[in-house]
N, C-alpha and C positions, 0 to 999 in steps of 0.2 A: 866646739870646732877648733882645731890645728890652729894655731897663731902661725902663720908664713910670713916669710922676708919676699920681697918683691924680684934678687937678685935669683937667677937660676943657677947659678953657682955657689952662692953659699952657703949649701946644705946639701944632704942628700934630700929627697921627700919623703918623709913618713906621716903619712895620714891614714893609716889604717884603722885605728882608735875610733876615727869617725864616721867608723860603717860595721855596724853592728851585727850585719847576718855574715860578718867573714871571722870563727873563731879562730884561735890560736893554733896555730902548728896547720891550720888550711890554707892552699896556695892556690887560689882561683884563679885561672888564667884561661877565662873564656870570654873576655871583656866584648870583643867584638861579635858573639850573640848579643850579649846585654850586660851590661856592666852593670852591679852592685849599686846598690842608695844611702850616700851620705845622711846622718840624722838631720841636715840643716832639711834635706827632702821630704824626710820620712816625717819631718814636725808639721813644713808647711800644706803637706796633703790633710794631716791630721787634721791640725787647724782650718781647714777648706770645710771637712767633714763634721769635724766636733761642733766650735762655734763663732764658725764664719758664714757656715753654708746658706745660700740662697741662690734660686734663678738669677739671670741676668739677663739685660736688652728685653725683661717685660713688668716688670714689679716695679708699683709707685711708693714703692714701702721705702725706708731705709736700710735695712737689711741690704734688698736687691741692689739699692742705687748702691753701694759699698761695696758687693760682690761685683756688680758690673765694672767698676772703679777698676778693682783689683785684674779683672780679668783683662780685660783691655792695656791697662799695666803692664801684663806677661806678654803682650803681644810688643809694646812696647822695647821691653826686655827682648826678645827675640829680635826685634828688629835692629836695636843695636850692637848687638852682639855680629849681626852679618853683615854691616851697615849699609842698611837699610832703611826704608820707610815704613811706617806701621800699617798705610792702606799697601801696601805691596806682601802681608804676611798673611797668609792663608793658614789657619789650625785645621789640621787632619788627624787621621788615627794613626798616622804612620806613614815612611815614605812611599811605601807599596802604595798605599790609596793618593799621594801625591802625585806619580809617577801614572798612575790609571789617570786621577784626573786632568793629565795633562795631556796621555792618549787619547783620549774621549773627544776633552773641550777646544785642546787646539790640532793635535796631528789629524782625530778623528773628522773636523770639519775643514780641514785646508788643505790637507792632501789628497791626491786623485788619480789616479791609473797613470803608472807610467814614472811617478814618484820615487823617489829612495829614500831610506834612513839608514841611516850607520852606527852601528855600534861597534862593541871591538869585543876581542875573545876572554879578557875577565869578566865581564861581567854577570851581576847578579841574577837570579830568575828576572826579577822583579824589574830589570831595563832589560827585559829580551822581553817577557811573553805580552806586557802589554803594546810593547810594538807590532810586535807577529798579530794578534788579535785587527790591532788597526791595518796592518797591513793586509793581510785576508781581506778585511770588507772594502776598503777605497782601490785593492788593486795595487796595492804601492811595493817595493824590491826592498829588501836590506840587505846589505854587504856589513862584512866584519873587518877591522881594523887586525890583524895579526899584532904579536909580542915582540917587542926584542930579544936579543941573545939574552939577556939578562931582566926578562919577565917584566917587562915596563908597556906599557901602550906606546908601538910605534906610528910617532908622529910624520916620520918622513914619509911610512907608507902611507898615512892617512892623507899628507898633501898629495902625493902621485893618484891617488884613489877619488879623492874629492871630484864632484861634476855639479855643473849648475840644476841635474839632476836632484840633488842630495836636500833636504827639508827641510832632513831634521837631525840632527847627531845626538846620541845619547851617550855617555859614559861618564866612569865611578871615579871618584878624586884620589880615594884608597883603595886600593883593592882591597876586598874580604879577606881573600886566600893567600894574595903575595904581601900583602902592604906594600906594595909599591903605588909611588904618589905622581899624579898627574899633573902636567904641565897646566892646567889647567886655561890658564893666559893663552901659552900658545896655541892650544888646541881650539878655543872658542874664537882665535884670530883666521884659522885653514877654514873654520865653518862658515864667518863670516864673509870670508873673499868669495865663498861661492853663493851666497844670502841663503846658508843655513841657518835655522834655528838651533842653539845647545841648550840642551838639560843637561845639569851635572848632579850624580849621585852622591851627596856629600855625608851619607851614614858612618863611615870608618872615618871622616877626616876632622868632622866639627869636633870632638873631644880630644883632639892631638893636634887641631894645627889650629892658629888662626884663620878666618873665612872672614875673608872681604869681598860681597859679589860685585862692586861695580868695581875694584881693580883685577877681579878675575875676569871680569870682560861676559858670561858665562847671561843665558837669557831666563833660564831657571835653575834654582836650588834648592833640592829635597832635603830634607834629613829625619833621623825618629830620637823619640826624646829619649830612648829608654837606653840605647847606647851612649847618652849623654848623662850619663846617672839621673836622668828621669824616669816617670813612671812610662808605663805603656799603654798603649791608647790614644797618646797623643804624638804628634809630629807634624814639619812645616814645609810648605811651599813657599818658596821664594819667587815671585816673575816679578819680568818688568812691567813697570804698569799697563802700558799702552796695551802690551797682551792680554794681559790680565781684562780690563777694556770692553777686548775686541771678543773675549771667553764668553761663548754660553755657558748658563750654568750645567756644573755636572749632575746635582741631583735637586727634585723640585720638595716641596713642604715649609714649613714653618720658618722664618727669621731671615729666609734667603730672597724674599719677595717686598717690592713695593706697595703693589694694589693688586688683588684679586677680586675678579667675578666670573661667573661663568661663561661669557662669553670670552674676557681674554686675561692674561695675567701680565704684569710690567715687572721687573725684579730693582732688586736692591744694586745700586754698583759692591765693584770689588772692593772687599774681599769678602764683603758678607753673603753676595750672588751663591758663594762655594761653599756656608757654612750650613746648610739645611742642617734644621733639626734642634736641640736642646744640644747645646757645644759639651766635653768631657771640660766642666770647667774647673772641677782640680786639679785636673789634670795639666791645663796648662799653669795653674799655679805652681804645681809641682816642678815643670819645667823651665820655670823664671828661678825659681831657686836650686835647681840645678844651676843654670846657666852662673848664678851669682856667685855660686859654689866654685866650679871651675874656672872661672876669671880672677875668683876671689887668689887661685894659686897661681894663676898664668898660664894661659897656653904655648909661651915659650919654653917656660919651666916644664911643664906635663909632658911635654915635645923631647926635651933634651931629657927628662928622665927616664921615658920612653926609651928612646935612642940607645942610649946606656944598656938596660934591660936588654935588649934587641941583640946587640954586639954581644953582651955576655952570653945568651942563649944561645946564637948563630956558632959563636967561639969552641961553647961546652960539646953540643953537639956535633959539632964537626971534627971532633975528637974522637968520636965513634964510629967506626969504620962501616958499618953495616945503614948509618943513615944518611940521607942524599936531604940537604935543607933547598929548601925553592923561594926564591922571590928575591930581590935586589939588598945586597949587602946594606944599606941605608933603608930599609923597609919600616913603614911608619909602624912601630908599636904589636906586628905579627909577626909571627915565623911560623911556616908550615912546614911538615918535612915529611919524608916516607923513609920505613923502614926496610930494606930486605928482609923478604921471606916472612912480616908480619903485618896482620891488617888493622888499620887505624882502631878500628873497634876494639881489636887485642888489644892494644897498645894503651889505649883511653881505661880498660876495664884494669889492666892491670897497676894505669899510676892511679886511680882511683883509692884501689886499697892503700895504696901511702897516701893519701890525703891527697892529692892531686887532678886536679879538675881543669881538662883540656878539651877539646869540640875533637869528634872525630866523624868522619864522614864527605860527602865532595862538597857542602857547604854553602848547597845551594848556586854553584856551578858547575854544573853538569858540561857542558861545553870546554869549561877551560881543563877541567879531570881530562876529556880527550886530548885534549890540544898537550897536556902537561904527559899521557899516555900513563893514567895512574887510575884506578881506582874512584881511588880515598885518599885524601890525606889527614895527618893528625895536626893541630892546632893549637898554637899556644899564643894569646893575645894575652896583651899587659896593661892594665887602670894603673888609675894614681895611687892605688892601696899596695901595688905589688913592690919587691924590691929585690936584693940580690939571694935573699933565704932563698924565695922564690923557685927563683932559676935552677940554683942549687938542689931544690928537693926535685923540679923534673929534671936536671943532669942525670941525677942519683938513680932516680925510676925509670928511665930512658937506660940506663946499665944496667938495671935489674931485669928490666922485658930482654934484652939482646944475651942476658946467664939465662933467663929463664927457656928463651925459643934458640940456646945454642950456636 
């Protein structure tokens, strides 16, 4: 692994070296599907699998007691990392199944005809449908938060908007499609003056920003491991306890129970209530050493090198007269942009042949594509591995499509 200085300024970052599936002269910059695995990752799965591997929370053996050890560890690790408590860390398969179990266990049992929830016009599938789902069955309204001029989730409309109505508010820290970054503080203070509950979707922010939930104020926090240079399969809820608590569990079986018979069953408290089943448990090893990996560089560092990246791409591009770039000049670590007269897909197939690997499509925001009145858009998201080559080889390819389509 990279030997790093601690200062964000005295260096550029080049850690590419220590991600193995990115050769030479490839500029991957689709971070924000899923980022790439450091070897410190790619070792500690191994070692989960080759010779660590055993159940845990059931084996009298030493093996088990060792893997339980370590796996409880990672939850640990997670927990400090948001700073947190380890009974307040929930392992999931992802934030999608976070964000369900949160519709399910608290929307789906506290709200009731007549209710609201709020979200706003970035957001992901994954904070719209399992709201609409609960909202169908209890009867309850969602209203959308609109954008600003400048592609930000507007907070003043959201105060004007707010009613003692309102539940539950959900929305994303980063946008997927703008990088633009949420107030988050602010926003979890408009929800609370009217005794809303907040969910924050923290998928694009935990690998670029620091995430502290008790100073973000915020009542839950998703994220998936696998855009944190972890493996996939795994991902975390964040609540505060007392909800957490108050949560039925989301699914019943094995490890999530106290006593069973067949007349009644009694459950385990949180967080184990939430883990039915045989846990992905190297998975969460994998994502303790992620997380150990990107701290290990700084999330200030990653932030500001990000940044960098971002300005040079926003720069390059807006040099070319035929592309419109979208999302807030300060966008965490994305640039989306559209072309005249060509569709993301062309665009994506053509910097492909130059080694260039960007997401094309609406990205799993259907909504904000209308709201944006686009299609598609093409995407170029930046890790700790990219740098200014980068940028450069999509400059180059973004002029090649605009000689090719005239």
């Amino acid at each position: 692994m990279t030997v790093l200085t601690a200062d964000p300024a005295a260096r550029p970052l080049d850690v590419v070296a220590d991600f193995p599936a990115i050769p030479a002269g490839w500029a991957y910059l689709d971070t924000a599907a899923t980022a790439q695995k450091p070897r410190a990752v790619i070792d500690a799965i191994t070692r989960g699998y080759d010779t660590d591997y055993a159940t845990v929370h059931r084996g009298v053996y030493q093996r088990s007691a060792d893997m339980t050890l370590a796996y409880e560890a990672a939850r640990e690790t997670v927990a400090r990392f948001v700073n947190a408590t380890p009974d307040e860390i929930v392992f999931v398969r992802g934030a999608t199944e976070a964000i369900n179990l949160v519709a399910q266990s608290f929307a789906g049992t506290t709200l009731k005809a007549g209710d609201r929830i709020l979200l706003s016009t970035l957001e992901h599938h994954s904070n719209i449908v399992p709201w609409q789902m609960v909202a169908e069955r209890v009867g309850a309204a969602i209203d959308v938060v609109p954008l600003t001029a400048d592609q930000r989730i507007d907070l003043d409309a959201m105060a004007r908007m707010l009613r003692p109505e309102h539940k539950l508010v959900a929305l994303a820290h980063v946008s997927n499609v703008l990088g633009s970054v949420l107030d988050v503080r602010g926003a979890s203070e408009l929800a609370h003056a009217v005794g809303a509950t907040i969910l924050i979707d923290g998928c694009q922010a935990v690998a670029r920003l620091p995430v502290d939930v008790r100073a973000l104020g915020c009542d839950f926090y998703v994220f998936s491991g696998h855009k944190l240079y972890g493996p996939t399969g795994i991902g975390v809820l964040w609540g505060r306890r007392a909800l957490l608590d108050a949560m039925p569990p989301y699914q019943g079986g094995g490890s999530m129970i106290d006593r069973v018979s067949f007349e009644r069953t009694t459950y385990a408290p949180a967080p184990t209530r939430f883990e039915a089943g045989t846990p992905h448990i190297v998975g969460a090893l994998g994502l303790a050493a992620a997380i150990d990996y990107v701290q290990g560089i700084g999330l200030e560092r990653i932030h500001a090198h990000e940044t960098a990246l971002v300005a040079q791409a926003r720069e390059a591009l807006g040099r070319i007269n035929s592309v419109r770039v979208l999302g807030p000049a300060d966008s965490a670590g994305i640039v989306s942009f559209a072309m005249e007269g060509v569709h993301p897909h062309d665009i994506g197939t053509i910097l492909d042949e130059s080694k260039v690997a960007i997401r094309a499509g609406h990205h799993c925001a259907q909504p904000l594509m209308a709201a944006l009145k686009v299609e598609a858009t093409a995407r170029a998201s930046f890790g700790v591995y990219n740098g200014p080559d980068d940028v450069a080889a999509l400059a180059a390819g973004i002029e090649r499509v605009a000689r090719i389509f005239g």
